[in-house]
N, C-alpha and C positions, 0 to 999 in steps of 0.2 A: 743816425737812423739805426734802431736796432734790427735785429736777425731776421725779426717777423714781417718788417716791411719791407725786406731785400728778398723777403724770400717771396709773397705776395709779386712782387713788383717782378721777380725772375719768372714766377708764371703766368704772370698776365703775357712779358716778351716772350713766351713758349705757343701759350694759347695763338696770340694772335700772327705770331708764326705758321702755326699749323693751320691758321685756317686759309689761308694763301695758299698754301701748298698743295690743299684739295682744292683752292679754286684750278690750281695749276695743274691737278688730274683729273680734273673732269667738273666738279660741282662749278652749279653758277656764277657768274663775275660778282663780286663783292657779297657772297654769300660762302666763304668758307663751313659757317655757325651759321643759324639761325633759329632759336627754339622754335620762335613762332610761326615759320615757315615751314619749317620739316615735321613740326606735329602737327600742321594743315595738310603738307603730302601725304601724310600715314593717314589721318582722317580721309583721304580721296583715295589712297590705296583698297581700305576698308568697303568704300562702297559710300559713305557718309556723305560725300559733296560729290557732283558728275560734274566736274572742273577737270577735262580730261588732262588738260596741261600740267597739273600741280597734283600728281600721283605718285606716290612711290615710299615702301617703308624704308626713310632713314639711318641707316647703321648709325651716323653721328648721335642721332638722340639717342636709341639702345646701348651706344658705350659710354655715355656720360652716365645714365641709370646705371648700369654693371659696373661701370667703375667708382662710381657713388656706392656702392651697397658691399660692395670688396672692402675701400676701404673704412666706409665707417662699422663694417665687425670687425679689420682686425684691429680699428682704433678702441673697440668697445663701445663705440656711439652708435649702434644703430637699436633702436628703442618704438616699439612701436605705441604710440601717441597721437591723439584727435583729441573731436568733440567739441571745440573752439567754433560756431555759427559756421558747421558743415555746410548747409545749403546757401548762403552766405556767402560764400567762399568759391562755393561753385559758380552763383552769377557772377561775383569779381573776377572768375575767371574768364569766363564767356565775355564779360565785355573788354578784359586786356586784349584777351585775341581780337577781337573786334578793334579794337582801335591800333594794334598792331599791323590788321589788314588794312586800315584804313594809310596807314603812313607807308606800308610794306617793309616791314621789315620788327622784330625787338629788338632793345637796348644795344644787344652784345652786335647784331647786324648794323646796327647804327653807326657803331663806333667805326666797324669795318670798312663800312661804308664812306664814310669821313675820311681814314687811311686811303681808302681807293679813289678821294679824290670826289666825291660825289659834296657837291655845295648843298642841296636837296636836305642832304642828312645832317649839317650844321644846324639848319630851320628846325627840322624833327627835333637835336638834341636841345637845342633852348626849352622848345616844348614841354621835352621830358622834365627838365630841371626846371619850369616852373609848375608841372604836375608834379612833382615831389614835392615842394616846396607846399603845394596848397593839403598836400595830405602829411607835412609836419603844421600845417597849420589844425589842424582836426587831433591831430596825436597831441599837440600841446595844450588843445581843448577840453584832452582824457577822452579821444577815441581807443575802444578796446572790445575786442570781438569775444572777449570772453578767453578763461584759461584752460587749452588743453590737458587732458589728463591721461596718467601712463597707463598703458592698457596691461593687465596681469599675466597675459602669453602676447608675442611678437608675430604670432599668428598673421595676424589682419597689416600687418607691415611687411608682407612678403606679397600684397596681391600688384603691384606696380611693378615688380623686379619680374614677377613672375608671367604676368601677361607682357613684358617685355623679351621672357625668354621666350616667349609661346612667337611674338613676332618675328624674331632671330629665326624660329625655327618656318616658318611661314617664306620668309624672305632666302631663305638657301635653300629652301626646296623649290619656291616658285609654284606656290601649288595654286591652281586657279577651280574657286567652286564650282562657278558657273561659267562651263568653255562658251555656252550660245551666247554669253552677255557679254564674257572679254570678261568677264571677273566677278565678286572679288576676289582672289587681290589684283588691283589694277595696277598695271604700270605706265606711266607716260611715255608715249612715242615719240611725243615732240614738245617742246616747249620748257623751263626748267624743272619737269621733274623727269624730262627725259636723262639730265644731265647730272654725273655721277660719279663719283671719283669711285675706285674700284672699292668693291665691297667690303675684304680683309684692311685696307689701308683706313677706310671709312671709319671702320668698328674700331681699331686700334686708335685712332688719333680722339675717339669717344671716350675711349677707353682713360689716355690720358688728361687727357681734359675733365673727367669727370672726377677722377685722384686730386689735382690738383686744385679742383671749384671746391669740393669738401675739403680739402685739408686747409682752404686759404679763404673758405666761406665765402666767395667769388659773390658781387653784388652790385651791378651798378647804380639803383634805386637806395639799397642802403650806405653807400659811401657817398651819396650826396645827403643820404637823407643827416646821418651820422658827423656830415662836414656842416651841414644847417646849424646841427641840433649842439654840438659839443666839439666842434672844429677838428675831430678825427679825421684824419687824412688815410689812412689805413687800407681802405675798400678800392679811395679812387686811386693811387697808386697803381692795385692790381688792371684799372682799367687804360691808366696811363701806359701801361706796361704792353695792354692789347692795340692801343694805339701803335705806336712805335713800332712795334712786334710787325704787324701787318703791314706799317707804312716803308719801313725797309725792304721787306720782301715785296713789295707794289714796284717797289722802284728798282730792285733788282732784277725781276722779270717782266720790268714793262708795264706793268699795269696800272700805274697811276694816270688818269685821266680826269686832270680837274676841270669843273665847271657844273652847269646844272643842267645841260638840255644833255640827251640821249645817255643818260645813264640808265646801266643795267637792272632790269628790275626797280625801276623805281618813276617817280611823275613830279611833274615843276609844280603844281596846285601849294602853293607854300602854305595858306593856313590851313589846308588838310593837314600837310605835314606837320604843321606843328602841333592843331589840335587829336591828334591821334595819336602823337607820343604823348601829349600833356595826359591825354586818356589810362594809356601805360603808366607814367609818372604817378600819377592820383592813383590809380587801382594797387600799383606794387606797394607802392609805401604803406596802405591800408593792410593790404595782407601782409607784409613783411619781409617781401622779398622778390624780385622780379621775375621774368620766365628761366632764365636760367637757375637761379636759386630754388624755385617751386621746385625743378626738375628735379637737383641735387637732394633735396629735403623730403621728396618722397621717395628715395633712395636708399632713406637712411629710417624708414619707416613711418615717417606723420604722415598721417591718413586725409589732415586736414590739406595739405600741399596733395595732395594724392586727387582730392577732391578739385582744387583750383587745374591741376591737369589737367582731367575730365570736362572741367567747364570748358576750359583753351580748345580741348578737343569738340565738344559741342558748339562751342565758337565758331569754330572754325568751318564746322558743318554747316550753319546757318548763314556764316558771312557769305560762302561760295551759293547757296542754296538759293539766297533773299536777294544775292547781288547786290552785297553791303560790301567785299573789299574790292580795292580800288585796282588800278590795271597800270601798264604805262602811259595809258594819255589820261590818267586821273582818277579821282572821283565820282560815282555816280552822284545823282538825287538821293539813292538808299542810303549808301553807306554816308553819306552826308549827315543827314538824319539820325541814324543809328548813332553815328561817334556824338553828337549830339546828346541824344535820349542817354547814351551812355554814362556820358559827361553827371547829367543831372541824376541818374539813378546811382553812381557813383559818390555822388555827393553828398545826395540822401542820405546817403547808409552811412557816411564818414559821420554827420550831423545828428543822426540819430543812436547813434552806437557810443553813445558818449560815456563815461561815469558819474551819476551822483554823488 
């Protein structure tokens, strides 16, 4: 095994280290990580979803962006770059977070999830791996969203870093618009966005984690899609690595808890769960890269990942909004439907985005 996959495989056992360790200063049980969680807290912090329980701006997502954007200038990678079926990009967003909410949790929380011992998240990860699987079925079809192109100032690749620092600075001051409303910015009182590992350790472990997503192109969508397509082992490694990583430290301080009823944040409806990762699986491999990668990649300046953020975030406005994500005793009717309609508008667009 050469240098690259020791060294992948050394940060996946760091990542999924750290993220125990914040379960162990405060964030929720089996949610060290979660893009797709904690850019739904920012969304509710915001004002965007009255889901009072799941409020609060995340320092873990602001230090993966800052730590994404450090180091792909001093790698010389950070290029700002779209134009690739922007609005496109933005529904495949909206509906990953949707069926993200529907399962509760992305990819990298899955994994964790697994490590913590949650059976629930085994069902989700088949899902996902046969949602990637049906969107290397469409890529080997010649789905192709079109070629982005570099843009002649880096300008418009600082607005993600930068309404990032704008949140940094929002979240350490604690400033509240509207005191008669309670916000925005809201913060959860109760519930997991009450729950919080301290803020300086929060940013720092983002911080890391975000260096090592960009330097090791962190991807769980593309190491299966990559182990489908040309038997690369590469990607899953790094995620092999978050397993382990989390499942030692689970068991060093107690926190493995296997089985499937009363686990944290999460619900026994099995083909929810799997049709909600399969939703994630299908949408990431179409765009190129899961929540955690989108996150990385508009880091590093693509506009068009910048875009698929924005969806997640309006996603995520609506899931809480329509009463499309799911809770601990389940699924609604909505969000039933939604992962559904998603499924099929997902599908569409893989079907029709083909090449002549």
């Amino acid at each position: 095994m050469d240098y690259r996959k020791w060294f992948v495989l050394g940060a996946g056992l760091l990542v999924g280290a750290i993220a125990v360790v914040l379960v162990k200063l405060g964030n929720p049980a089996n949610m060290g990580f979660c893009i797709a969680c904690f850019e739904r807290d920012i969304a509710g912090a915001l004002g965007l979803h009255r889901a009072g329980v799941v409020q609060y701006i995340r320092p873990e997502i602001l230090g993966i962006v800052l730590g994404g954007l450090i180091t792909s200038m001093f790698a010389g990678e950070f290029k700002a770059r779209g134009g690739s079926s922007t609005l496109v990009r933005f529904a495949l967003g909206m509906f990953m977070m949707i069926g993200a909410l529907v399962f509760l949790g992305c990819p990298l929380r899955d994994i964790l999830r697994v490590a913590g011992g949650d059976f629930n998240a085994i069902v989700g990860l088949i899902g996902f791996i046969a949602g990637v699987g049906a969107g290397v079925y469409f890529l080997r079809g010649g789905f192709n969203l079109g070629k982005a192109e570099y843009s002649h100032s880096n300008a418009g690749g600082y607005i993600i870093p930068l309404l990032v620092a704008l949140l940094l600075f929002l979240l350490l001051k604690g400033t509240v618009f509207n005191p008669d409303a309670g916000g925005p910015i809201f913060f959860s009182k109760e519930g997991p966005g009450s729950m919080a590992a301290p803020i300086a350790i929060s940013l720092l472990a983002g911080l890391v984690v975000g260096f090592l997503s960009q330097r090791t192109r962190l991807c769980l969508s593309g190491g299966i899609r990559d182990f489908i397509l040309i038997r690369e082992n590469y990607l899953l490694l790094g995620f092999i690595g978050i397993f382990v990583g989390a499942l030692v430290l689970n068991f060093a301080f107690g926190f493995f808890k296997p089985g499937f009823a009363d686990q944290p944040v999460a619900h026994t409806m099995h083909i929810w769960n799997f049709l909600g990762l399969f939703l994630v699986g299908l949408t990431a491999t179409l765009l190129g890269g899961c929540p955690l990668r989108q996150l990385v990649l508009s880091s590093e300046g693509d506009l068009d990942a910048g875009a698929v953020i924005f969806g997640m975030i309006f996603g995520a406005a609506i899931a809480h909004n329509f009463m499309f994500a799911a809770s601990g005793a389940g699924v609604g009717i909505y969000g039933q439907i939604a992962c559904v309609v998603g499924i099929i508008f997902v599908g569409w667009i893989g079907w029709s985005y083909k090449e002549v």
